[in-house]
C-alpha positions in Angstrom: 7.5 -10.1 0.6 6.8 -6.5 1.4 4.6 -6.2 4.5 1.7 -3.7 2.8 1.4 -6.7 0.6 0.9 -9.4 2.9 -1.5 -7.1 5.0 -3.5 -6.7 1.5 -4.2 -10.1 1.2 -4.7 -10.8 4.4 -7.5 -8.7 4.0 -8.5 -10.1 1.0 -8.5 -13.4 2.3 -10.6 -12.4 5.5 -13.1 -10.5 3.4 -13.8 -13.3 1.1 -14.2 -15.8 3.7 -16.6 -13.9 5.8 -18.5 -13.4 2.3 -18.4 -16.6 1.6 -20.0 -17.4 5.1 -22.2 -14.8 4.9 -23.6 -15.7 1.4 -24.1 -19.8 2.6 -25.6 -18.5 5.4 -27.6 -15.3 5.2 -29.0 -16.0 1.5 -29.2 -12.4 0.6 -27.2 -11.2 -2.4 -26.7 -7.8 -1.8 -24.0 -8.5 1.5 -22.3 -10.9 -0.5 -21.5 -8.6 -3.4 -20.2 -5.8 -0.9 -18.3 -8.3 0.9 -17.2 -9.8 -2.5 -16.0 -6.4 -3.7 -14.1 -5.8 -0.4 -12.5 -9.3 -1.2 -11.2 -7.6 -4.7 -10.1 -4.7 -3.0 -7.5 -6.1 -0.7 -6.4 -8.9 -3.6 -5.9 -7.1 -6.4 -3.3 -4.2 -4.8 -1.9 -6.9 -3.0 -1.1 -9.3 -5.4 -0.4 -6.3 -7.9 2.3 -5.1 -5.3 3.9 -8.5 -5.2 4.1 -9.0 -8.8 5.8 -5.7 -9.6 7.4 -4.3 -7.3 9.1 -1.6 -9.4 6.2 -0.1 -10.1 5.7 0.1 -6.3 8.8 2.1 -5.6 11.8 -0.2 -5.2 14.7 0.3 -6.9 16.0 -2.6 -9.1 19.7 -3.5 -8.1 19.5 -3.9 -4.3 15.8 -4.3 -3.9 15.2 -1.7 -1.0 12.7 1.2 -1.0 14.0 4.3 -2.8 13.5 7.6 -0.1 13.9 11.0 -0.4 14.1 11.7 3.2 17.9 12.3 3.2 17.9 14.6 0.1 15.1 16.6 1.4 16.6 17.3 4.9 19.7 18.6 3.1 17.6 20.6 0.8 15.7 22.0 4.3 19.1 22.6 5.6 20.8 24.4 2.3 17.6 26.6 2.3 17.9 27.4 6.0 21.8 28.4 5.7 20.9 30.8 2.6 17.7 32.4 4.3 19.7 32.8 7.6 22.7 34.4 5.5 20.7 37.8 4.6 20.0 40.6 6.7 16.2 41.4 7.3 
């Protein structure tokens, strides 16, 4: 389990039971639905992220996060050697 997933849930799952508690005891319909909503908005990327995580950014074989830190640095650094290479 990816962590951004299980913090989506989590939300999810707070979200719908404060709704849920708000609805049984506040009897308005209006704070339900918002809280409702906010239920769908922490469940739906959450679970989404869980059940494809390619599509999240992971690469298939060995299941960690691809990154383009390393590549950039060394594309920072080939700039910087050309740049400092000329004369002003």
């Amino acid at each position: 389990m990816r962590d951004e997933s299980v913090f989506l849930i989590g939300v999810g799952v707070f979200f719908g039971i404060v709704g849920l508690i708000y609805w049984l005891t506040a009897y308005e319909d209006a704070g339900g639905v918002l809280l409702l909503g906010t239920c769908f908005l922490g469940l739906v990327p959450g679970l989404w992220s869980l059940a494809y995580p390619i599509a999240a950014g992971h690469d298939r074989h060995n299941g960690s996060r691809r990154t383009y830190r390393a590549r950039a640095t060394v594309r920072c650094a080939t700039a910087t050697r050309r740049s400092a290479g000329k004369a002003n």
